[in-house]
C-alpha positions in Angstrom: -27.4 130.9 -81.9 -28.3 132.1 -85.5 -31.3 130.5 -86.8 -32.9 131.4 -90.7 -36.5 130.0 -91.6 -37.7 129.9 -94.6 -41.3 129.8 -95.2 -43.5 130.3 -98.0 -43.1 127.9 -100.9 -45.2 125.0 -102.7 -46.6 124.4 -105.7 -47.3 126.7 -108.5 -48.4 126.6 -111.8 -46.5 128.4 -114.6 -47.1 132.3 -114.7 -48.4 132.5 -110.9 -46.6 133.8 -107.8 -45.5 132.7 -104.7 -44.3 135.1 -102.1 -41.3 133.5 -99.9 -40.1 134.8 -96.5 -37.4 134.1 -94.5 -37.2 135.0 -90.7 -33.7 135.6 -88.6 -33.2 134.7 -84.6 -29.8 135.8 -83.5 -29.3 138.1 -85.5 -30.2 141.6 -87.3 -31.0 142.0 -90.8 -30.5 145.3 -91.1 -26.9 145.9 -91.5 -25.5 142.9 -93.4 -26.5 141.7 -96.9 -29.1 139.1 -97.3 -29.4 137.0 -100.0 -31.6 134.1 -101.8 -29.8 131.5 -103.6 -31.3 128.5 -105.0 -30.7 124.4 -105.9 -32.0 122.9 -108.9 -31.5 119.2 -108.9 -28.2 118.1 -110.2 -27.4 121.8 -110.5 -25.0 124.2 -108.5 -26.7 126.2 -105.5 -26.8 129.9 -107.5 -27.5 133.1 -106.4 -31.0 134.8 -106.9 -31.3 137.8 -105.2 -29.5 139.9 -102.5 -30.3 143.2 -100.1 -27.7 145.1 -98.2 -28.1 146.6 -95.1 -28.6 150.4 -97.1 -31.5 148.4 -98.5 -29.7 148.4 -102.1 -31.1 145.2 -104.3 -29.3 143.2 -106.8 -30.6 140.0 -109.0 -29.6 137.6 -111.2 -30.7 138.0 -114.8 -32.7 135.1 -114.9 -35.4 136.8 -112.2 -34.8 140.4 -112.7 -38.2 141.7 -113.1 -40.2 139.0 -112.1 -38.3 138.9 -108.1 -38.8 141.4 -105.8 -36.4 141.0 -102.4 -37.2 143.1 -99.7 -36.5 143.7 -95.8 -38.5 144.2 -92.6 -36.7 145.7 -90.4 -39.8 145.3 -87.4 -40.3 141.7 -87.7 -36.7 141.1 -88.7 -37.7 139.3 -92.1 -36.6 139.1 -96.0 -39.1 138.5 -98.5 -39.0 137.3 -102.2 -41.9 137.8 -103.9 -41.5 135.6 -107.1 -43.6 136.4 -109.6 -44.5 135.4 -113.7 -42.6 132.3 -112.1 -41.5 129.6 -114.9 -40.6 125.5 -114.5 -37.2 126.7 -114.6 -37.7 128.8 -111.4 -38.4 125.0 -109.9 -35.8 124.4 -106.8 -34.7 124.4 -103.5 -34.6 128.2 -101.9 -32.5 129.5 -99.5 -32.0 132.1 -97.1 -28.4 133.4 -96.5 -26.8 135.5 -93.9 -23.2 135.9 -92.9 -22.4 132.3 -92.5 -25.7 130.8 -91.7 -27.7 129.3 -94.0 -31.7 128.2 -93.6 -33.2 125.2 -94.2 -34.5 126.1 -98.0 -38.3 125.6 -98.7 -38.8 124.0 -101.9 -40.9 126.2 -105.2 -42.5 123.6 -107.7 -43.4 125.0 -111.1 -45.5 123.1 -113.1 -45.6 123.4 -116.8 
């Protein structure tokens, strides 16, 4: 059984960083693509950020340069370190492998 747990977010104000992880059980990060998407409230779940299992990145524009994905292949984890972070960045993040999904852990950015 596939299980994704994401970890790491709260509440943040405007220009700080928040570092978000997300940690796989059944299942090996390193050869399919992981990606973060995100919910807004009353918005469509979007894509933020992805890494293939060749380690190759790709973001959206609105975080490109200000998100940094990244894999380790040890502890079997994906990272998103989010920084210069804005209340638009505000929503629900999520970890997505294959078919499985995590949980989300929510990011608050106040103004």
């Amino acid at each position: 059984q596939v299980q994704l747990m994401e970890s790491g977010g709260g509440l943040v104000q405007a220009g700080g960083s928040l570092r978000l992880s997300c940690a796989a059980s059944g299942t090996i990060f390193s050869v399919y693509p992981v990606y973060w998407y995100r919910q807004a409230p009353g918005k469509r779940r979007e894509f933020v950020a992805q890494i293939t299992g060749d380690g190759y990145t790709n973001y959206a524009d609105s975080v490109r340069g200000r998100f940094t994905i990244s894999r380790d292949i040890a502890t079997n984890t994906v990272s998103l370190q989010m920084s210069t972070l804005k209340p638009e960045d505000t929503a629900i993040y999520y970890c997505h492998h294959r078919a499985d999904w995590g949980q989300g852990t929510q990011v608050t950015v106040s103004s």
